[in-house]
C-alpha positions in Angstrom: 115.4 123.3 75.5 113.3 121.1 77.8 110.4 123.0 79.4 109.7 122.9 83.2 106.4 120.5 83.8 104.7 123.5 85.1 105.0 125.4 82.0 104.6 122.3 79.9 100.8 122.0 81.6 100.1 125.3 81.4 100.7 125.1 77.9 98.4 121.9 77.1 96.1 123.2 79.2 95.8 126.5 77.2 95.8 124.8 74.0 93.0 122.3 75.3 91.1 125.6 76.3 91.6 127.3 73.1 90.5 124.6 70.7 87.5 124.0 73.4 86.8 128.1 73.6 86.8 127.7 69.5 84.5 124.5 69.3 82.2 126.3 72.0 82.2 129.5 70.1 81.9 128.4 66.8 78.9 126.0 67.8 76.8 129.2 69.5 77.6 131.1 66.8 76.1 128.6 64.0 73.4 128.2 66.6 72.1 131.2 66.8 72.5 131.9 63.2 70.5 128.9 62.5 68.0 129.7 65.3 67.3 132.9 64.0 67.4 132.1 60.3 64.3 129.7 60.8 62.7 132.9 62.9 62.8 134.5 59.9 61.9 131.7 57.9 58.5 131.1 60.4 57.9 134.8 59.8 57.7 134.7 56.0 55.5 131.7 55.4 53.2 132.8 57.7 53.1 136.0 56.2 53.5 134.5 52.5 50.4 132.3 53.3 48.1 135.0 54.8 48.7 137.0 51.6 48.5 134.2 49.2 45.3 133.1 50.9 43.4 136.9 50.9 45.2 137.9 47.2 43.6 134.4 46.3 40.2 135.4 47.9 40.1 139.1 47.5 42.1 140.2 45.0 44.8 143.4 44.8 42.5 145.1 47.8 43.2 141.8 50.1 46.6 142.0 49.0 47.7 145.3 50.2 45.5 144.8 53.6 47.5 141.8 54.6 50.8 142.8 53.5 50.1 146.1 55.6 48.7 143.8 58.6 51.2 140.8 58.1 55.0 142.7 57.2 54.7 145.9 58.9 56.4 144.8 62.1 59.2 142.7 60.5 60.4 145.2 57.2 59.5 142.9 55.0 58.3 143.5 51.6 55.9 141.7 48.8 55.3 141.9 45.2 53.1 140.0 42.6 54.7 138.9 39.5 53.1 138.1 36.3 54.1 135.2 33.9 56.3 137.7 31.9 57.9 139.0 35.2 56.1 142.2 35.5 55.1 143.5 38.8 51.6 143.9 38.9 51.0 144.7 42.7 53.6 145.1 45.7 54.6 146.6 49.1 57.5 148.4 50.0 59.7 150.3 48.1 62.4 147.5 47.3 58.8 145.5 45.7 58.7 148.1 42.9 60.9 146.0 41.2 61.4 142.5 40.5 62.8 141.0 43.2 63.4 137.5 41.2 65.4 137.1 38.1 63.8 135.4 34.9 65.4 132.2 35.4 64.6 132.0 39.2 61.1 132.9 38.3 60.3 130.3 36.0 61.8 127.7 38.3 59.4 129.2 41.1 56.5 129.0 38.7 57.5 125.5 38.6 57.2 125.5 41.8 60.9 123.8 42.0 62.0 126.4 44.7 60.6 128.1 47.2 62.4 129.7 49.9 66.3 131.4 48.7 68.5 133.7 49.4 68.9 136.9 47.4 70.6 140.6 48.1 68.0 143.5 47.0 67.9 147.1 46.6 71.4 149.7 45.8 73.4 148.5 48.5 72.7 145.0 47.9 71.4 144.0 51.3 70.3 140.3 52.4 66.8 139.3 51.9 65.2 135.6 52.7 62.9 135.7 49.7 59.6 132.8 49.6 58.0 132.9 46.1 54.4 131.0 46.3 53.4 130.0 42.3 49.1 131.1 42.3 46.7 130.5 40.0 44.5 133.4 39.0 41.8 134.2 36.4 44.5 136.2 34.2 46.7 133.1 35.0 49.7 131.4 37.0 51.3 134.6 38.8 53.8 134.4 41.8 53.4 136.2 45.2 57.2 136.9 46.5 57.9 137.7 50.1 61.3 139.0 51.3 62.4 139.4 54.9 65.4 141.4 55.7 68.6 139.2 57.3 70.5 142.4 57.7 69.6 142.1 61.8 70.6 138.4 62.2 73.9 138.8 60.4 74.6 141.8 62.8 73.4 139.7 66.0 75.6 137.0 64.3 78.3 139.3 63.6 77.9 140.8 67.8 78.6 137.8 69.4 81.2 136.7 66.8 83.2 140.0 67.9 82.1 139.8 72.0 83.8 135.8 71.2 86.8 137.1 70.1 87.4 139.9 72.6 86.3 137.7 75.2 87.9 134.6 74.0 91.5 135.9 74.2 90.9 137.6 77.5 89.4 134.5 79.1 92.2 132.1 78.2 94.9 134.3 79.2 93.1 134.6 82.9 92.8 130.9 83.0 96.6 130.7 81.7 97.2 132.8 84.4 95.3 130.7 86.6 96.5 127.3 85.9 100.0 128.5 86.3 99.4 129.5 90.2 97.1 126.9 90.4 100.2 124.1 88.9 102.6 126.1 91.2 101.2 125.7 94.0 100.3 122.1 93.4 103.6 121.3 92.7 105.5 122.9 95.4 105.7 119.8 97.4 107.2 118.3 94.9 110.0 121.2 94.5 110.6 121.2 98.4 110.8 117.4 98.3 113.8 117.8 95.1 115.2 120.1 97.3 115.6 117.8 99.9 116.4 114.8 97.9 119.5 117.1 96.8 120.8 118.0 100.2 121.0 114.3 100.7 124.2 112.6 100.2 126.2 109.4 101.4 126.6 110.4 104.2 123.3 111.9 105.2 120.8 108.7 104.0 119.3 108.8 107.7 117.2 111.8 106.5 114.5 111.9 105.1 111.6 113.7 103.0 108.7 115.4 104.2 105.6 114.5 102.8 102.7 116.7 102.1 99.6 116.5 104.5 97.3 115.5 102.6 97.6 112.0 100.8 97.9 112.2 97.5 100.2 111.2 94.3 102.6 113.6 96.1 102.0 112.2 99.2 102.8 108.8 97.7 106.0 109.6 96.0 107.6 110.6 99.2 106.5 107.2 100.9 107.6 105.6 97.7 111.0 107.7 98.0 111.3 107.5 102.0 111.3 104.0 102.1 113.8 103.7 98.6 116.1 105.5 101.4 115.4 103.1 103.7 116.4 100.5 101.5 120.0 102.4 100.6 120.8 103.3 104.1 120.4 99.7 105.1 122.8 98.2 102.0 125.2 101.5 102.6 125.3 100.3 106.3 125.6 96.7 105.3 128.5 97.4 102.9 130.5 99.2 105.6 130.0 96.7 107.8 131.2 94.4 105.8 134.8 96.9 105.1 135.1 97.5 108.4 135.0 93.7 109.7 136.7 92.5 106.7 139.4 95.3 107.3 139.7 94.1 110.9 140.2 90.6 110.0 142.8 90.6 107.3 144.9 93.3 109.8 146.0 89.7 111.9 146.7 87.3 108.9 148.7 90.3 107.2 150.8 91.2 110.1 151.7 87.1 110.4 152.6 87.0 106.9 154.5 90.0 107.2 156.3 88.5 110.8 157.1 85.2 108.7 158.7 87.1 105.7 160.9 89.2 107.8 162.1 85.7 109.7 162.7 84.3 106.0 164.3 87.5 104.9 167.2 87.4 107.6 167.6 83.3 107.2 171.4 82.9 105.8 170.4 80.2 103.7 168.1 82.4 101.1 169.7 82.9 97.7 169.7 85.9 96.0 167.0 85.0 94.1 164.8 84.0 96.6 165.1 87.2 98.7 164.5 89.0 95.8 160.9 87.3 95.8 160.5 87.2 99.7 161.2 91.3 99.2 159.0 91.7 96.7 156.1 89.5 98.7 156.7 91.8 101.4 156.5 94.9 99.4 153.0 93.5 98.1 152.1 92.8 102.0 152.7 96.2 103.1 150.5 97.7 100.5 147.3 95.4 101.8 148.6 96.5 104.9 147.8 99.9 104.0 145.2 99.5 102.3 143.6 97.5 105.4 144.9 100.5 107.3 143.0 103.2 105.1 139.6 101.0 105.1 139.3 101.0 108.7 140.1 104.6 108.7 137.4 105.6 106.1 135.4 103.0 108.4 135.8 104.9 111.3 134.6 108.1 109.8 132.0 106.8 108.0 130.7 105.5 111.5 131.6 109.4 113.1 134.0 107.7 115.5 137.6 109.0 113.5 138.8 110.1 117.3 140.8 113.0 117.5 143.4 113.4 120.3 143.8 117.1 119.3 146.6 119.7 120.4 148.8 122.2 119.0 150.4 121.4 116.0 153.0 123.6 113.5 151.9 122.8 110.1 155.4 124.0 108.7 157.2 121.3 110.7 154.3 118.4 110.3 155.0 118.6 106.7 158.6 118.6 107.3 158.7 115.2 109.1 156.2 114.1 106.4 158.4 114.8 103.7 161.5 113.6 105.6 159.6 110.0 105.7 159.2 110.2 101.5 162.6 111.5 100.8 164.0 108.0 100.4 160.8 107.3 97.6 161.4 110.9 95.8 165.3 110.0 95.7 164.4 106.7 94.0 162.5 107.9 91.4 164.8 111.4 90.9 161.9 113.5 92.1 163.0 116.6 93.5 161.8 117.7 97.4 161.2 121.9 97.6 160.1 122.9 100.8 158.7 127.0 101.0 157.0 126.4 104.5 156.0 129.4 106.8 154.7 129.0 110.1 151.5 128.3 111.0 149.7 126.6 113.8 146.4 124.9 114.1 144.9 122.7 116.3 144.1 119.1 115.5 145.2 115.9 115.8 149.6 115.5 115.0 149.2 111.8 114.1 145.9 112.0 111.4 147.2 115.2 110.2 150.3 113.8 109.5 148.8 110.9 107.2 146.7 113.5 105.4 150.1 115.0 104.6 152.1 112.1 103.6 149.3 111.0 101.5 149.1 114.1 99.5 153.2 114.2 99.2 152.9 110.3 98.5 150.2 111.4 95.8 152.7 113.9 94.5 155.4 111.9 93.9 154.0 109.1 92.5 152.4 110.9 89.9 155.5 113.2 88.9 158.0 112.2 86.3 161.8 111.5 87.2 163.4 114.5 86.9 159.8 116.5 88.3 159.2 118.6 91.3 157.3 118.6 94.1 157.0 121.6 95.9 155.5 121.7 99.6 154.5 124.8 101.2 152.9 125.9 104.6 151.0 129.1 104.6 148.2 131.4 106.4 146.3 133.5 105.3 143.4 135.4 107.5 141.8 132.9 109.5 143.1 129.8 107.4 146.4 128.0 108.0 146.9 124.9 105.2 149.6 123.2 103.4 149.6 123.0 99.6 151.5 120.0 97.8 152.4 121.1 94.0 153.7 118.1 91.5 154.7 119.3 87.7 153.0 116.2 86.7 150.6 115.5 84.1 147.4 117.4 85.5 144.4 116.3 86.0 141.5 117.0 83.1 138.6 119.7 84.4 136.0 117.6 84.4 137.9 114.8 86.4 139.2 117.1 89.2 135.6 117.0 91.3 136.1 113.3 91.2 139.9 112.9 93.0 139.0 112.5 96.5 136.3 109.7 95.9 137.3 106.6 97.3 139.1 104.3 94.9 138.2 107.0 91.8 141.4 107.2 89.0 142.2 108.6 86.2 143.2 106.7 83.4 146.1 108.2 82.1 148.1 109.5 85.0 146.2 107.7 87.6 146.2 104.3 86.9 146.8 100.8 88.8 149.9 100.4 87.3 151.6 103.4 89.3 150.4 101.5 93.3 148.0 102.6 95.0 144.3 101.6 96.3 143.4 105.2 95.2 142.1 106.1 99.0 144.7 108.1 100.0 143.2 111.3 98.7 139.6 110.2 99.8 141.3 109.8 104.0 142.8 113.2 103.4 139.2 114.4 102.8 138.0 112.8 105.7 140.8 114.2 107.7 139.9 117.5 106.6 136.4 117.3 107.4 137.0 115.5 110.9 139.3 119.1 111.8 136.2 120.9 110.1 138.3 122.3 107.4 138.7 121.6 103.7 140.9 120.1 101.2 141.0 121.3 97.4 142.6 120.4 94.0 143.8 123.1 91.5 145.6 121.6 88.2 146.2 122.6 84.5 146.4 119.8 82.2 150.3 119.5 81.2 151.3 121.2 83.8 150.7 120.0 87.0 148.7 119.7 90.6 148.3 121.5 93.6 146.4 119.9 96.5 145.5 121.8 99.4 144.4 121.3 103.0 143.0 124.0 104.8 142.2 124.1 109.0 141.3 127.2 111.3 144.2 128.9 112.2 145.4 128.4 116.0 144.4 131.6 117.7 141.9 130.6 120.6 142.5 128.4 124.1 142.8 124.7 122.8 139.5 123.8 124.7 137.6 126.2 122.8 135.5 124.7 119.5 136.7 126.4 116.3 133.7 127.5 113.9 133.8 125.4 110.5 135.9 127.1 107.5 134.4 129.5 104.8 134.8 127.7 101.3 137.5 130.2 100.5 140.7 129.1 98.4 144.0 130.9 98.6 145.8 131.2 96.0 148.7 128.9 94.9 
């Protein structure tokens, strides 16, 4: 799954902490362990060479007074070894013993090493051990000085565990942080996807707000404001162009169909050749329609589908609607059920009644001979609608948001080849919208359609505005 950009930066941006908390961490840490490593390193050649220096000069005596002067303060301890790795003089209890192996002792009487690490004494502790090769009357003797490390592994050790307390701790506060911090950042961008999703066809005059201050955000809504600008201008252009096309073909199509009619009733027309005039004027009067419908959806696109509104009974609207398709449901053996109720509204007779003979229209064509199309009139609450049923082929579930879009069919049971400009459904949701109802589809696949139209119920003076529908559905 695809994370949300906010938590996709918060993420990189604790992961780019981490790995800088680590590299930070781990580079104090060797630091200081270096730092203090060549403390203790300072510490023993300067005591090394103070003893070496009075052991040379004054013998056991200056020994012991320098050691005692020189590694009383820092714990460490000194020893003299002989060439056969006996201890012949020391300080501190851990210098009783040799504090160098034979084979590190002969490579420091070699003088090939100098300054090692070793671990002394029962519990094996750390020691920074210098062994200085001298040159004596009773011969070549070495003068080892060890200085503890036990305090700069635990300073090391400290900060390592004050790193990884604090480490966690810090990056989940900055986590924290960079979340509000991306949140409230990208706000304007959520209120501006809000926006952008309230907009629709029919609402491209809006447009979104952008932030006050100008910034990447600020430019994407200039960037997006005038992309709107651009599509409300080609939307407007395109239905300016239906509308006047529409207008213009409405004279050429009414002579045509004037001239067929005269040809139809001349005497002198064969059989044959009225059977092509009829057909011509069938194709006429579906341009015709289709003409009609454009300058319809025109009109509403425009907001000027006028509405000379009154009383009208649904029940007997979709009785005189039906009455006009009985001839086409007789032709094709479709059967005609009426189950009507009364019910009143209050709209306009003449666009209701389109929006109805559409949807019946709709119906039939889309049932097989020997179907049923069942027309009903109902109320229910503050609702009064008609439902058309067919016991046609259904339309699929992921097709049935898609039926009232103008010109929008379905392959298999909506094609071309049944007629059609596929906008009769799209003007009954116009229809609808223009009364401030609502028009649904409900349909199994295999087993048929039910379209609806749903208005406010007549029960106020006619003069008085009717609040818009709830998106409520009543059962078929």
């Amino acid at each position: 799954m695809t994370l949300p950009i906010r938590a996709r930066l918060t993420v990189w941006y604790s992961l780019f902490l981490v790995v800088t908390l680590v590299a930070v961490g781990a580079f104090l840490v060797i630091e200081l362990r270096t730092d203090l490593r060549s403390t203790i390193d300072r510490q023993v050649r300067t005591g090394s060479g103070a003893i070496v220096q009075n052991y040379i000069s004054d013998g056991v005596a200056g020994f012991r007074a320098t050691s005692a002067a020189a590694l009383r303060r820092s714990g460490s301890d000194a020893q003299v070894l002989a060439s056969d790795g006996r201890v012949t003089v020391f300080y501190g209890e851990l210098a009783r013993h040799p504090m160098l192996t034979g084979t590190t002792a002969a490579m420091a009487l070699a003088n090939k090493l100098q300054l090692l690490d070793v671990r002394l004494g029962p519990a094996s502790e750390p020691f920074r051990v210098l062994a200085t090769p001298v040159a004596v009357h009773t011969g070549l003797q070495l003068v080892v000085v060890a200085a503890p490390l036990q305090g700069v592994n635990e300073a090391v050790g400290r900060i390592l565990k004050l790193l990884l307390i604090a480490g966690p701790a810090a990056m989940l506060v900055a986590g924290l942080g960079a979340w509000w911090l991306l949140r409230r950042a990208l706000q304007p961008v959520e209120r501006m996807r809000r926006k952008a999703e309230e907009i629709g066809i029919d609402q491209l005059h809006e447009r979104l707000a952008p932030p006050k201050v100008t910034d990447e955000v600020g430019q994407l809504a200039t960037t997006l404001n005038a992309m709107l600008d651009r599509l409300e201008a080609g939307v407007k252009a395109n239905r300016q162009l239906i509308a006047d096309a529409s207008h213009e073909l409405r004279t050429p199509l009414a002579a045509m169909r004037v001239e067929l009619d005269v040809s139809l009733r001349d005497a002198r027309r064969t059989e044959a050749e009225r059977a092509v005039l009829q057909s011509v004027r069938e194709d006429v009067d579906r341009m015709s329609r289709t003409v009609d419908n454009l300058m319809t959806l025109a009109r509403a696109d425009e907001g000027r589908l006028d509405l000379i509104q009154s009383d009208v009974e649904l029940d007997a609207a979709l009785e005189a609607a039906a009455a006009l398709l009985r001839p086409l449901a007789e032709a094709k053996r479709v059967r005609l059920r009426m189950a009507v109720e009364p019910s009143r509204t209050f709209g306009d007779p003449n666009r209701l009644q389109l929006a109805l003979a559409n949807l019946i229209e709709n119906a039939i064509k889309y049932t097989p001979p020997g179907g049923e199309v069942t027309l009903s009139s109902w109320r229910r609450g503050a609702e009064a609608g008609v439902t058309v049923a067919d016991t046609g082929p259904g339309i699929p579930e992921d097709e049935q948001a898609h039926v009232f879009d103008r010109f929008y069919r379905i392959d298999r049971s909506r094609s071309r080849e049944s007629g059609g400009s596929g906008l009769g459904l799209a003007i009954c949701r116009e229809i609808a919208h223009a009364h401030r109802g609502r028009v649904w589809v409900e349909s199994d696949e295999g087993k048929g359609s039910a379209f609806s139209i749903a208005l406010r119920a007549r029960s106020a003076a006619p003069a008085e505005r009717e609040p818009a529908l709830a998106d409520q559905r009543p059962g078929r």
